[in-house]
C-alpha positions as CSV (number, residue, x, y, z in Angstrom):
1,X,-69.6,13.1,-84.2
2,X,-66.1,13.3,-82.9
3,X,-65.0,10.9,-85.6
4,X,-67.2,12.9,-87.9
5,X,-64.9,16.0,-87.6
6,X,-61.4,14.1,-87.0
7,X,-62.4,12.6,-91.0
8,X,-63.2,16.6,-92.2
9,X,-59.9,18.2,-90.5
10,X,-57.8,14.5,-91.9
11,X,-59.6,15.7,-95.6
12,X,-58.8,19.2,-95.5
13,X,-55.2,18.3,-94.8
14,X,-54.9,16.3,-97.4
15,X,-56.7,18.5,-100.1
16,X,-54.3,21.3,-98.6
17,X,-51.0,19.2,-99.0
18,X,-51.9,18.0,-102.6
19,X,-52.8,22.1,-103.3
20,X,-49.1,22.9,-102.0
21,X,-47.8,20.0,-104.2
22,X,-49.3,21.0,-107.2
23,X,-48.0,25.0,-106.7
24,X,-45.0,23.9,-105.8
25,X,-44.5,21.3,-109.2
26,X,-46.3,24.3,-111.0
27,X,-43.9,27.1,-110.3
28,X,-40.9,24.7,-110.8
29,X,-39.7,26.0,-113.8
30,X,-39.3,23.8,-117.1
31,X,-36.1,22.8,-118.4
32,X,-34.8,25.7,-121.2
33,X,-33.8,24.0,-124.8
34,X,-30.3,25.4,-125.0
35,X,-28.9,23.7,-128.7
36,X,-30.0,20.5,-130.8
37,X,-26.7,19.1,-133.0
38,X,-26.2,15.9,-134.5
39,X,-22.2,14.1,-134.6
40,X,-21.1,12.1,-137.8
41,X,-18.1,9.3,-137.9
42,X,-17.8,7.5,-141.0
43,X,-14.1,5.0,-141.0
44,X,-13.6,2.8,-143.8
45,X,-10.2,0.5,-143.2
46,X,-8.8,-2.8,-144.2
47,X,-10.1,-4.8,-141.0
48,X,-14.0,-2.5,-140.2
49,X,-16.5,-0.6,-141.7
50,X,-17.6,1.9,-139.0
51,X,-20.9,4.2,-139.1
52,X,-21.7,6.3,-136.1
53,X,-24.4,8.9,-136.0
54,X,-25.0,11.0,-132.8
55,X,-28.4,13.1,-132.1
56,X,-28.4,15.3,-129.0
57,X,-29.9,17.9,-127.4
58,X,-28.8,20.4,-124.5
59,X,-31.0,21.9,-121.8
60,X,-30.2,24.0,-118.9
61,X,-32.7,23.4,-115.7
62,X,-33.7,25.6,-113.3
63,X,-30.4,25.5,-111.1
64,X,-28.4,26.4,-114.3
65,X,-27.3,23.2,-114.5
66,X,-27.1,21.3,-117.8
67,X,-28.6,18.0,-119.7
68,X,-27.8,16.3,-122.2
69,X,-30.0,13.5,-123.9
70,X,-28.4,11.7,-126.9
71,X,-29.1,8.7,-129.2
72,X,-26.0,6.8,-130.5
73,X,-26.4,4.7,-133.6
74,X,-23.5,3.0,-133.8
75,X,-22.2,0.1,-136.7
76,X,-19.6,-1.9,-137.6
77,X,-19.9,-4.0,-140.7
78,X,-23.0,-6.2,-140.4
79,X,-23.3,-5.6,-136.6
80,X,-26.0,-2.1,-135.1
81,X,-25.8,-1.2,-131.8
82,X,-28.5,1.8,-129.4
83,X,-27.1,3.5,-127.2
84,X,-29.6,6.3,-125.6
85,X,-28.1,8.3,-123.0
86,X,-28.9,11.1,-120.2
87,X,-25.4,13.2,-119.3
88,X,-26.2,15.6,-116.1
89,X,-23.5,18.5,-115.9
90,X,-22.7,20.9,-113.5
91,X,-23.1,25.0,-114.7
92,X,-19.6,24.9,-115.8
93,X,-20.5,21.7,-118.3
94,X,-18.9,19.0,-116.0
95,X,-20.1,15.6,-116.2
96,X,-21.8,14.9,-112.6
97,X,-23.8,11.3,-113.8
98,X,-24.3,9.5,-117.0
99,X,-27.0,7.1,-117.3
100,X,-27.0,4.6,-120.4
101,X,-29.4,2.2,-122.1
102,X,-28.5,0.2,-124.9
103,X,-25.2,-1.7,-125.4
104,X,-21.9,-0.8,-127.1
105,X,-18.8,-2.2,-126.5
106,X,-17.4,-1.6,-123.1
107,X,-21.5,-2.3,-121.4
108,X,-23.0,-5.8,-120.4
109,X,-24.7,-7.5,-123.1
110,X,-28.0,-7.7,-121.3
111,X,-31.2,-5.0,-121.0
112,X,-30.7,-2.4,-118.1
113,X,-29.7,1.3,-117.4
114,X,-25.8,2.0,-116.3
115,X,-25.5,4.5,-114.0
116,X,-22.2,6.4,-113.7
117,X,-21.7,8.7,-111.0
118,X,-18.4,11.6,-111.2
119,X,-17.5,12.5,-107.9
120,X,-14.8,14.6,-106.6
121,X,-12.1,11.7,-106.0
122,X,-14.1,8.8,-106.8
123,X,-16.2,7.6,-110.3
124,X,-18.7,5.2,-109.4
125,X,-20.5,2.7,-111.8
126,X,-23.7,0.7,-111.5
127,X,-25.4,-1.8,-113.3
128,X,-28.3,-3.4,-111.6
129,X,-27.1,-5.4,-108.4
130,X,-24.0,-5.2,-109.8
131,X,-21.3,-2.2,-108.3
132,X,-17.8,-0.8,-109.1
133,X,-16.0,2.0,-107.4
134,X,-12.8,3.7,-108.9
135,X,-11.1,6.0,-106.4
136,X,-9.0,8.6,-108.4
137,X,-6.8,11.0,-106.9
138,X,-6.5,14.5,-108.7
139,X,-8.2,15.9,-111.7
140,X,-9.8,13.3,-114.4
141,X,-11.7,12.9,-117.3
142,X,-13.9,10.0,-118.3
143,X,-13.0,8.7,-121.3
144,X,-15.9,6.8,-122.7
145,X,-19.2,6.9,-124.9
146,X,-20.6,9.9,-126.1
147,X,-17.0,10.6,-126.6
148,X,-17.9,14.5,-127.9
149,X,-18.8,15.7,-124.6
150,X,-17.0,13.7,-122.2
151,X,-14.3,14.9,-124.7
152,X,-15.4,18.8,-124.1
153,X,-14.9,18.3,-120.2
154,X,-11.4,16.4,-120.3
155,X,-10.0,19.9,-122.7
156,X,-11.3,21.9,-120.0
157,X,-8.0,20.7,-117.7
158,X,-5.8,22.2,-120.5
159,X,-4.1,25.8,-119.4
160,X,-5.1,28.2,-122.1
161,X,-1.1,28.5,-122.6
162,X,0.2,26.5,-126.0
163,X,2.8,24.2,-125.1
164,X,2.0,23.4,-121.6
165,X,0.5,20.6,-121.0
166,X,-1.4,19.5,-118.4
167,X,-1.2,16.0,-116.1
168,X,-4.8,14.0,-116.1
169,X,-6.0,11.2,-114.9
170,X,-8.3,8.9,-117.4
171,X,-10.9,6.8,-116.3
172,X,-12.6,4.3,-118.8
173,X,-14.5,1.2,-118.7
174,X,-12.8,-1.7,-119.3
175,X,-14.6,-4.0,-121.7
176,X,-12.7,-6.9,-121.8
177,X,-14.9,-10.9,-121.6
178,X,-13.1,-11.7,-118.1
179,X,-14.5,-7.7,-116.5
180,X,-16.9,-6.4,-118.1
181,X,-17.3,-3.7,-115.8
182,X,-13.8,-3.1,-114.6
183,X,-13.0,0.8,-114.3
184,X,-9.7,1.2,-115.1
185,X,-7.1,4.6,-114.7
186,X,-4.3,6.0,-117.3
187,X,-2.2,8.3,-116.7
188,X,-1.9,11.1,-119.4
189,X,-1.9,14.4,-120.7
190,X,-4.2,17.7,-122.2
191,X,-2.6,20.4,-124.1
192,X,-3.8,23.0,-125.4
193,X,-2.8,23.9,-128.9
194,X,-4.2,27.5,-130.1
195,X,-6.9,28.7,-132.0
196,X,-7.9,27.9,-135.4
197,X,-10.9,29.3,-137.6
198,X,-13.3,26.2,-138.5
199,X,-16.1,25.6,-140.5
200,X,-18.8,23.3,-139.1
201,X,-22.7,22.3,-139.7
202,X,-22.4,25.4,-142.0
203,X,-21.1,28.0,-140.0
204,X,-17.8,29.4,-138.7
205,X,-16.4,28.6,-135.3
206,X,-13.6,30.5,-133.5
207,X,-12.5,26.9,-132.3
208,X,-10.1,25.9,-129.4
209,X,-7.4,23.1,-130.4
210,X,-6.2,20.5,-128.0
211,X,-4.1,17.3,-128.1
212,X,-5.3,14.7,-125.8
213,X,-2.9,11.7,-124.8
214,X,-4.6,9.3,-122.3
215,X,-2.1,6.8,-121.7
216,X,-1.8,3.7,-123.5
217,X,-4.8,4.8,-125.0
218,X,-5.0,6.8,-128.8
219,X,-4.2,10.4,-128.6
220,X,-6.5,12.5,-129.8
221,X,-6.8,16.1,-131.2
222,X,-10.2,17.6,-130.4
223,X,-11.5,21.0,-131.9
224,X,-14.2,22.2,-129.1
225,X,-15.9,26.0,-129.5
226,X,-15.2,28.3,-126.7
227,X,-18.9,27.5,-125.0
228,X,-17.8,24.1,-124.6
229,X,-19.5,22.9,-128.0
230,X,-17.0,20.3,-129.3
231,X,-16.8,20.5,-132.6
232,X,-14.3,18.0,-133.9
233,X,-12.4,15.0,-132.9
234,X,-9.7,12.6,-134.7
235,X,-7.7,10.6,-134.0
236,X,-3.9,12.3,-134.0
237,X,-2.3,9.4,-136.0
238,X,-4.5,8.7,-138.6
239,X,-6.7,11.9,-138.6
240,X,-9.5,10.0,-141.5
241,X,-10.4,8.3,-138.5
242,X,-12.2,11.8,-137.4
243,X,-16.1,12.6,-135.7
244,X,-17.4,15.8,-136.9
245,X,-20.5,18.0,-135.5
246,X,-22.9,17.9,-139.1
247,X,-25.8,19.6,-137.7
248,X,-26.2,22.5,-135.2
249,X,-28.9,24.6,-134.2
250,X,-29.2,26.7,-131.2
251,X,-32.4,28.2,-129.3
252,X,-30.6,30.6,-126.5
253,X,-26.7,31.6,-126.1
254,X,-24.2,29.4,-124.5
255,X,-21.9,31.3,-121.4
256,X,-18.9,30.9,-122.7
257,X,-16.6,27.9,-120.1
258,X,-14.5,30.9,-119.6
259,X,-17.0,32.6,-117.7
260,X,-18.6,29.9,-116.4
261,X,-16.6,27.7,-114.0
C-alpha cells in the first residue's frame, strides 16, 4: 500500500513537471521575422569566373536579440561550394557566434558544423575535436564569410565624423594547406565617409559610406543603411569586383544602430 501511494505522489510529480514544461515552452515567445534580402556578386577577370548568391533572413527573439540564417552559393569557374549559416547578434547587431555548415575556402574540407564564438577579448573557433583560441586586445571585427554582415558590424567602430578614422583589430581565418584553422590578426582601419543617396532591390536608401582597410588585406568600401542593413560592398581598387543587396523585403521596422547600442 505504502508503495502503492509513493508510485501515485512519484506520477503526479511527474505529470506536474511536464505541465510546467509545456507552459513554460508555450509562453516562450516565437522568434519575430524582421527582413528577408538576398546578396548578388558576379566578377568576371582574366584568371576566375566568380558567382555568389546570398539568401538570408533576420529575426529578432524574445530577448531582442537578433538571427541571422543564410544560404551561400558560392562558384568559381567549374567548382560550387554550400555554405549554410546561423549568425547570433547581440540587440545592437553584434556578432556573438557564427555557426557554419558547408565548405568554402578558409573551412576543412570534411562534413561538420564550425562554431565561432566573439567574445569580449578573445574569438574562439571550433571544429569538432579540433580548437583554436585568438586572444585580441581592443575592438575587432571578424573579417570572414557572410562578408555583408560581419561587414555591417566592423563599420559600426567608424566615428560618425568624415575623415577620422578609426584603429581595429581584424580577425580572419587563415586558410592556408599547412593551418587550416589558424586565426590570424591585422592591424587596420574604419572610416567613415558621409552619406550618399542609393538605390537598392528597388528602393532608395539614405546609405552610410565607409572605407574599410584591414591590413594586408583588400580595402574595402562598404555602403550599409542606417539600421545596420548593408547594402553594398566593393572592393576600393577595382570597384567591378562589387556585392550588391538585389532583393529586400521587410516584415517589421529595424531600430536604427544609432539608437540601439
Amino acid at each position: 500500500m505504502a508503495k502503492h501511494r509513493e508510485n501515485c505522489r512519484l506520477g503526479k510529480f511527474w505529470v506536474a513537471a511536464l505541465l510546467v514544461a509545456s507552459l513554460t515552452q508555450a509562453q516562450t515567445p516565437p522568434d519575430l521575422k524582421v527582413a528577408e534580402g538576398e546578396y548578388r556578386m558576379r566578377v568576371a577577370t582574366g584568371e576566375a569566373n566568380l558567382d555568389l548568391r546570398e539568401t538570408w533572413t533576420l529575426s529578432q527573439r524574445s530577448d531582442g536579440s537578433y538571427r541571422v540564417e543564410s544560404t551561400m552559393q558560392f562558384r568559381i569557374d567549374k567548382e560550387r561550394m554550400l555554405l549554410s549559416s546561423i549568425i547570433d547578434f547581440s540587440p545592437g547587431l553584434r556578432p556573438v557566434q557564427w555557426q557554419a555548415a558547408g565548405w568554402v575556402p578558409g573551412m576543412p574540407k570534411k562534413p561538420g558544423t564550425v562554431t565561432v564564438q566573439f567574445d569580449e577579448k578573445a574569438v574562439r573557433w571550433k571544429f569538432g575535436t579540433e580548437q583554436v583560441t585568438q586572444e585580441v586586445e581592443g575592438p575587432y571585427g571578424f573579417f570572414g564569410l557572410p562578408m555583408p554582415w560581419f561587414l555591417s558590424d566592423i563599420a559600426q567602430h567608424a566615428p560618425r565624423d568624415p575623415g577620422k578614422p578609426a584603429s581595429l583589430r581584424f580577425v580572419w581565418m587563415d586558410d592556408s594547406i599547412d593551418n587550416p584553422i589558424d586565426l590570424l590578426v591585422a592591424e587596420g582601419t574604419v572610416e567613415f565617409l558621409g552619406t550618399e543617396r542609393i538605390k537598392m532591390a528597388g528602393r532608395a536608401w539614405e546609405a552610410r559610406k565607409f572605407l574599410v582597410k584591414p591590413g594586408e588585406l583588400p580595402s574595402m568600401v562598404v555602403w550599409r543603411s542606417k539600421e545596420g542593413v548593408l547594402l553594398a560592398v566593393e572592393d576600393a581598387k577595382k570597384p567591378e569586383q562589387r556585392m550588391e543587396l538585389i532583393r529586400y523585403k521587410e516584415y517589421r521596422a529595424l531600430v536604427p544602430l544609432e539608437e540601439n547600442r
